[in-house]
N, C-alpha and C positions, 0 to 999 in steps of 0.2 A: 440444302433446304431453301436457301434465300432463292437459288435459281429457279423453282418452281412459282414463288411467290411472287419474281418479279421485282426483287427489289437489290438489283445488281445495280454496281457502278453507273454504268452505262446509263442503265433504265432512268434514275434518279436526272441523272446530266441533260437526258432529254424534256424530261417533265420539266424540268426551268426553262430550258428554249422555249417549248410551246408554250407556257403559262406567259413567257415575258412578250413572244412574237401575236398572242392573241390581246396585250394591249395597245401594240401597234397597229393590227389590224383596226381594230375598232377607233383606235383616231383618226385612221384613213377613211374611215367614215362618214365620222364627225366633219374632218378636212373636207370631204367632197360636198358634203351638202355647204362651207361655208363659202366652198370654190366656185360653188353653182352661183350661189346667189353674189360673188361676186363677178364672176364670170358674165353675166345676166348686167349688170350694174355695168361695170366699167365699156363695156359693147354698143351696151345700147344708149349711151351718151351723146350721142353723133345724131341722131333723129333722122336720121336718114328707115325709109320701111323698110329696106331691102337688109339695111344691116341689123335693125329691131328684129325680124324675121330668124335672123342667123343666131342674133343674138337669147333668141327663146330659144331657138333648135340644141343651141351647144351649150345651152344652161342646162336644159333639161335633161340631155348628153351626162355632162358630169354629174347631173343630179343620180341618176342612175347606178352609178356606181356605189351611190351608200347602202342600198339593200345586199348588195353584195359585199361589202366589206363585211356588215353585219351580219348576216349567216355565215360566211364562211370565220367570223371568231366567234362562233355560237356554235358553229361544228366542231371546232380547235376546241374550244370548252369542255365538250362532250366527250373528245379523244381523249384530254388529260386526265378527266373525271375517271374513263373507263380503267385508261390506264394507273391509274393508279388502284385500284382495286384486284 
């Protein structure tokens, strides 16, 4: 009967992985947006245009990566949710 319902060994051992790996997700998040904006700071120190220039491009770069940290632990969310049901 548990096997129908899903709540085998196994199943349980997994929902803690994902539940723990969706709040590292989401500080890689947090991290990239902090990484941007120092990314962006320690670059563009130099005053030089050419490096200011690079220094937007690969802020922005990193910035990017935070909408993606965050869906993909909002999808992790959703999986655990389901699965546990």
């Amino acid at each position: 009967m548990s096997l129908l319902r899903g709540n085998t060994l196994q199943e349980k051992n997994n929902e803690g992985h994902v539940e723990g790996f969706i709040g590292f997700v989401l500080c890689f998040g947090f991290l990239s947006i902090l990484g941007s904006i120092g990314t962006w700071a320690m670059i563009k120190k130099d005053g030089n245009p050419e490096q200011s220039a690079y220094a937007e491009r690969f802020g922005i770069f990193v910035g990017l990566w935070a909408p993606t940290f965050f869906i993909l632990s909002n999808r992790l969310k959703s999986y655990a949710a389901e699965s546990k049901l």
